[in-house]
C-alpha positions as CSV (number, residue, x, y, z in Angstrom):
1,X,4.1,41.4,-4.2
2,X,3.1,42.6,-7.4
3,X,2.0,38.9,-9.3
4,X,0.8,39.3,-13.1
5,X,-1.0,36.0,-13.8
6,X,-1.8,34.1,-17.4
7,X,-4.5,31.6,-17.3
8,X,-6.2,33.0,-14.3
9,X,-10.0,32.2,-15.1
10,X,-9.6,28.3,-15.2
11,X,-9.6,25.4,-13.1
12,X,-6.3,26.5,-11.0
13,X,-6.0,30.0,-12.2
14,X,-9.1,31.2,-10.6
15,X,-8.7,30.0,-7.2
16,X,-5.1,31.0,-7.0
17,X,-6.0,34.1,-8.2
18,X,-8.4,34.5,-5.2
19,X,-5.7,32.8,-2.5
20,X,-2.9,35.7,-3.9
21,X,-5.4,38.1,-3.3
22,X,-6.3,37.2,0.5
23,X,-2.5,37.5,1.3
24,X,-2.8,40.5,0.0
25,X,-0.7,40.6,-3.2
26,X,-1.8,42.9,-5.9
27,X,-2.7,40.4,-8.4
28,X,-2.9,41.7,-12.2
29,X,-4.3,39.2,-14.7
30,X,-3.5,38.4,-18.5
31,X,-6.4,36.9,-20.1
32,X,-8.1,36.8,-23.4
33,X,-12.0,36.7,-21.7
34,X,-11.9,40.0,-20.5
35,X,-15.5,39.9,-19.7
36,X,-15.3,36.8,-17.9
37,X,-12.4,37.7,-16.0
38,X,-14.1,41.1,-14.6
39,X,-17.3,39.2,-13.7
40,X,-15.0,36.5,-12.1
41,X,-13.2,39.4,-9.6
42,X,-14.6,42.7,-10.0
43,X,-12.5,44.9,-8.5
44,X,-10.4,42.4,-6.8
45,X,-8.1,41.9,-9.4
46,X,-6.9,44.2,-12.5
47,X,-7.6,42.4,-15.8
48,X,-5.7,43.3,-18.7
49,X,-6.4,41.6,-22.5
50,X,-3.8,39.7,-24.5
51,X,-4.7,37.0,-27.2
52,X,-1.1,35.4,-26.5
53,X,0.1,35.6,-29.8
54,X,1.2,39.1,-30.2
55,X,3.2,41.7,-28.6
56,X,1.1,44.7,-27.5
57,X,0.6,47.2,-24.8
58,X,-0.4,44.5,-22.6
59,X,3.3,44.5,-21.6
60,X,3.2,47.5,-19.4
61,X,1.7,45.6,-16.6
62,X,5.3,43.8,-16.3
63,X,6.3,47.2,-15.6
64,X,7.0,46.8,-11.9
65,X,6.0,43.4,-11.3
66,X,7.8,40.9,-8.8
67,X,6.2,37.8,-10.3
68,X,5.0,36.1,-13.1
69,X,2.8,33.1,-12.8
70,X,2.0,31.4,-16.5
71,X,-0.6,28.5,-16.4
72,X,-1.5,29.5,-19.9
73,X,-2.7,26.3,-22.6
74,X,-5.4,24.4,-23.8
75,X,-6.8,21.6,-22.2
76,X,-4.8,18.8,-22.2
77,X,-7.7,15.7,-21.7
78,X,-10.8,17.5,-23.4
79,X,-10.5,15.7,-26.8
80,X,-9.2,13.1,-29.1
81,X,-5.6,13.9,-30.0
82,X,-5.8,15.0,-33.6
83,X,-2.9,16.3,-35.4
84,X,-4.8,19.7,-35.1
85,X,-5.6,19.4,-31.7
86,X,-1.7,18.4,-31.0
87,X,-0.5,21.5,-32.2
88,X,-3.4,23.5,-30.7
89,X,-2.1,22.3,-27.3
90,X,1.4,22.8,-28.3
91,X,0.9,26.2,-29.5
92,X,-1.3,27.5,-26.7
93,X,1.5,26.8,-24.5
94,X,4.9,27.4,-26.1
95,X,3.8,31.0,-27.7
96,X,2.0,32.8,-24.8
97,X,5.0,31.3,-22.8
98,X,7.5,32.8,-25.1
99,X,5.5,36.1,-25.4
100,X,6.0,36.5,-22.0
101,X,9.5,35.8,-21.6
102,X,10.9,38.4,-24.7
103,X,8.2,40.9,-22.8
104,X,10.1,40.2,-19.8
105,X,13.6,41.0,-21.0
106,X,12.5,44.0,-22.7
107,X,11.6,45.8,-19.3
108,X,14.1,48.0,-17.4
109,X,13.0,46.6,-14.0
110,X,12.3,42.5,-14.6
111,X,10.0,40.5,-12.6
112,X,12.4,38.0,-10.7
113,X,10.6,35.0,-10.4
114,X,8.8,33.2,-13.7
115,X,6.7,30.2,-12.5
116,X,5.9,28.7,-15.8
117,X,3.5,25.4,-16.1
118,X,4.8,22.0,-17.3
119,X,3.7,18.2,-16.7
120,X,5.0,14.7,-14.8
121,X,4.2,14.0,-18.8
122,X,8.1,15.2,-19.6
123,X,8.7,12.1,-18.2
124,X,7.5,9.6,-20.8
125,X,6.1,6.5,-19.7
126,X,7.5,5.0,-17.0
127,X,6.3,2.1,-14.6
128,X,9.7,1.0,-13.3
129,X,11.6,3.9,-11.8
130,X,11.1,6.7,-9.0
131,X,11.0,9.7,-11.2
132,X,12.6,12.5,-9.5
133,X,13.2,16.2,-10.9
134,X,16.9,15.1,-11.8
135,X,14.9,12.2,-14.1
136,X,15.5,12.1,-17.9
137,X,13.2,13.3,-20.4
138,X,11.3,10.5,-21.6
139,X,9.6,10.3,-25.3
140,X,6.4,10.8,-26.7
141,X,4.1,13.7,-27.6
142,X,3.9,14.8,-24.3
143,X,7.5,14.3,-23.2
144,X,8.1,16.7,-26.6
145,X,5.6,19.4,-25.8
146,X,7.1,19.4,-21.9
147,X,10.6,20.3,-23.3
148,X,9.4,22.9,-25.9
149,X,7.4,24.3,-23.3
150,X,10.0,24.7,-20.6
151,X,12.3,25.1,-23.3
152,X,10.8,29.0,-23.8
153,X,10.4,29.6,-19.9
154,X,13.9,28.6,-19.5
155,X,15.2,31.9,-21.3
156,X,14.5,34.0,-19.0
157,X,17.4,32.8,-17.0
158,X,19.5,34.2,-19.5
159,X,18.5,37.4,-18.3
160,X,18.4,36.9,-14.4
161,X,15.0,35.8,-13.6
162,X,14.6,32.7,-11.1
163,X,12.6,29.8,-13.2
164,X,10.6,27.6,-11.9
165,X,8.9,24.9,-14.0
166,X,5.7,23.2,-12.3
167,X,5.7,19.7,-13.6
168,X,2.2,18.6,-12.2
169,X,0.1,15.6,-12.3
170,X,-3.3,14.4,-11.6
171,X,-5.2,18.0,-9.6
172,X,-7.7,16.6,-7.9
173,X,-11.0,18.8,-6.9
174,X,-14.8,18.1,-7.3
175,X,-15.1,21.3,-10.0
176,X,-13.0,20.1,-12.8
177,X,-9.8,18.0,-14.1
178,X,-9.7,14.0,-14.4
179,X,-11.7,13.4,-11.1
180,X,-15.5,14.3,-11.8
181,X,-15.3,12.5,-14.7
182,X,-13.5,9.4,-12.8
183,X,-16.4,9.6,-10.0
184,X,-19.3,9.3,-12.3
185,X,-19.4,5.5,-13.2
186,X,-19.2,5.0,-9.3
187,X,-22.4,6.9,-8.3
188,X,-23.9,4.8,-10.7
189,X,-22.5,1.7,-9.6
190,X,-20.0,0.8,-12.3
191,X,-17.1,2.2,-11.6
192,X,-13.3,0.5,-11.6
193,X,-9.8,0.9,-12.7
194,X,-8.7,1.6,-15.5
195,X,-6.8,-1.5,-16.9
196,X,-4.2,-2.7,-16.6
197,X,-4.8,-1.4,-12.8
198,X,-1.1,-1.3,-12.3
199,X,0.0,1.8,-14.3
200,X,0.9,4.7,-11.4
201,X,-1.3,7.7,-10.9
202,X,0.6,10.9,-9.8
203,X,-1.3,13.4,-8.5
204,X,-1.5,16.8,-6.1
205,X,-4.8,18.2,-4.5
206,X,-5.9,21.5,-5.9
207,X,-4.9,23.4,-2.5
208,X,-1.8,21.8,-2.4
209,X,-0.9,22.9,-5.9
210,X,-2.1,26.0,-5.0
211,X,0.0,25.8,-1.6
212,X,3.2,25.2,-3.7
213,X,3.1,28.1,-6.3
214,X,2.6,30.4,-3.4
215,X,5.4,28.7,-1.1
216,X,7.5,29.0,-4.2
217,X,7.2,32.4,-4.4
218,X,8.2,32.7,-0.7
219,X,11.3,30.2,-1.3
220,X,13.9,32.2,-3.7
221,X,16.4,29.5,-3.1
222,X,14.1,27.6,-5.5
223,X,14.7,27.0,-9.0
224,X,14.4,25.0,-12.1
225,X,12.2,21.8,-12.6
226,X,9.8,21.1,-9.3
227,X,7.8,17.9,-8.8
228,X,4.0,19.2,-8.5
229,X,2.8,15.5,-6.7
230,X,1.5,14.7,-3.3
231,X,4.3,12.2,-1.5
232,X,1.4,9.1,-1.5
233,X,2.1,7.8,-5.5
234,X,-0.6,5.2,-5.6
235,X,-1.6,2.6,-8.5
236,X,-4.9,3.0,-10.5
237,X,-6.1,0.0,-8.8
238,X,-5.5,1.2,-5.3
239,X,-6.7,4.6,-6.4
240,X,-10.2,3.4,-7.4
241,X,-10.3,1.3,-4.7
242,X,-9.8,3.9,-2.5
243,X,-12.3,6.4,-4.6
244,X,-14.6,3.4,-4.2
245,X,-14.0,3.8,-0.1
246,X,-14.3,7.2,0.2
247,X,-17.7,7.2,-2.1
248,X,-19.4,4.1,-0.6
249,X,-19.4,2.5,-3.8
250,X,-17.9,-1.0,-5.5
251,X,-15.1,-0.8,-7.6
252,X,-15.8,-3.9,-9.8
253,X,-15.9,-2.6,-13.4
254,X,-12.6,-2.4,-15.3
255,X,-12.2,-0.3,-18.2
256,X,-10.0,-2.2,-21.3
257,X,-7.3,0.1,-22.0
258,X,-7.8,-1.0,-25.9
259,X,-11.6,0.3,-25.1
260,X,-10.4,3.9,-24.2
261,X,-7.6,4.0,-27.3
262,X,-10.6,3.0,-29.6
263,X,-12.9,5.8,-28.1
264,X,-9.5,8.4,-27.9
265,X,-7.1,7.7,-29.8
266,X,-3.8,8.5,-28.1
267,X,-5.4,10.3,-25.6
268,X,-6.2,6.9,-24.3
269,X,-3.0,5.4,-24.0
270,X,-2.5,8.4,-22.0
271,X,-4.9,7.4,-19.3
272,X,-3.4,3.4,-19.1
273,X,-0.2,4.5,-18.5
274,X,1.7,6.6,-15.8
275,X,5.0,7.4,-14.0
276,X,5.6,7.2,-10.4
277,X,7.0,10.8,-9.5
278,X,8.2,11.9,-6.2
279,X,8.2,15.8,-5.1
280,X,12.0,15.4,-4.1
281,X,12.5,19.1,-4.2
282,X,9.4,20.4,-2.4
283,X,9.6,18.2,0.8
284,X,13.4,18.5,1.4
285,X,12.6,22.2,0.6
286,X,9.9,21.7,3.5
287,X,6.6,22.2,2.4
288,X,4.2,20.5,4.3
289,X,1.5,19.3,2.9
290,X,-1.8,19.5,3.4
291,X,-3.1,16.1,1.8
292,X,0.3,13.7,1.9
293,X,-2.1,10.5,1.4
294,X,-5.1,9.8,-1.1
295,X,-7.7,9.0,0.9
296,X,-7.1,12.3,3.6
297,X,-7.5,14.2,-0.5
298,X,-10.6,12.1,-1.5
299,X,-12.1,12.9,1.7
300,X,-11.6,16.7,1.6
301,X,-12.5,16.9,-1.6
302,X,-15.9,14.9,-2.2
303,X,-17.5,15.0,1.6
304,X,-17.8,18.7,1.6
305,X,-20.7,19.9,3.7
């Protein structure tokens, strides 16, 4: 297939990028580091500049194209939530994301899949229910940028196209997300849960996310909001304790959840909270996993070599 990818140079874009590319799909890439994007593939892929914000002649790579794959947006966990920063990460989603779609329906031939990212966070805050894609929206700021966000993906239906919206949690791999920066306090001895312990962590190993955009793309019976979580929904508490296992390292220290709201602001209540989300459509669509439990993840991920 011909795949045109947003936000291929980060922490998921760049090795799905690389995985489209050894199946052999011709893999075309919208991105705004240009530079950094040819030093990232060379040849391998075909960069093409956008800034996200405005129509242009970027759109002629659509021309033609089977697929789009949008992982476009700011980072969700690299600072305080500040008003600003809120509608930086709002923006940086919702407008590349309807960029894409209005350059979709103007082209004579359309691409007929959009797999467009979302979060488990449409979900609100939830420590009661199994959260299945058929689950209500819950509230919140990221419950309200989740809508917004599918919201604009979600026209391209209008027109045809097959939309799929990611909702993923937790990716876990040793090169960036939430868990290099969970792992530190053990190597030094002081690592623990963070409190109240009991909040649910939903998460997905990199090469299982990785595993499900691509199995997606295979699946056209597919559509609408999909579950990006590993079947194993564990509880902070087991999850450091687990960490702890894997690392050969106590998990003793608890972190106050009032401790990380001081230091982040809402970003903090963030991290003591969760949802428990099951990947109801991806396993009675049968993907198979390739880390169903935590500790078979953990283990792949920090024992390499």
């Amino acid at each position: 297939m011909h795949i045109v990818v947003a936000g291929g140079t980060g922490f998921i874009g760049h090795p799905l990028c690389l995985s489209l590319c050894q199946e052999g799909h011709q893999v075309t890439l919208l991105t705004r580091r240009i530079t950094e994007a040819q030093r990232l593939y060379g040849s391998t892929v075909t960069a093409v500049e956008w800034n996200g914000h405005e129509a242009g002649s970027w759109e002629d790579c659509l021309k033609g194209a089977d697929a789009v794959i949008n992982l476009a947006g700011a980072p969700i966990a690299d600072s305080r939530w500040t008003n600003g920063r809120k509608r930086l990460l709002t923006i940086s989603r919702v407008l590349p994301t309807g960029l894409l779609v209005s350059a979709m329906s103007r082209q004579s031939s359309k691409p007929r899949t959009l797999i467009n990212a979302s979060g488990i966070g449409y979900y609100g805050v939830n420590d009661t229910s199994v959260l299945d894609e058929g689950a209500a929206r819950g509230q919140g700021f990221l419950a309200d940028l989740c809508l917004a966000w599918e919201a604009e993906a979600l026209r391209a239906a209008e027109f045809g196209v097959r939309v799929v919206t990611l909702r993923t949690g937790m990716v876990l791999e040793q090169d960036g997300g939430a868990l290099p920066k969970m792992v530190l306090p053990f190597h030094l001895f002081a690592g623990g849960p963070i409190l109240p312990g009991t909040q649910w962590v939903s998460w997905i190993h990199r090469r299982d996310h990785i595993g499900l955009i691509q199995w997606l793309l295979a699946t056209p019976s597919i559509s609408g909001p999909v579950n990006a979580v590993a079947p194993e929904v564990v509880t902070m508490n087991q999850f450091c304790e687990v960490l702890g296992q894997v690392l050969r390292r106590p998990s003793w220290l608890p972190v106050p959840g009032f401790v990380l709201q001081l230091a982040l602001g809402e970003l903090g209540t963030l991290m003591s909270t969760g949802q428990r989300v099951y990947s109801a459509k991806a396993l009675a669509g049968g993907y198979s996993f390739h880390y169903p439990t935590l500790k078979s993840a953990l283990l792949a991920t920090l024992t390499k070599g």
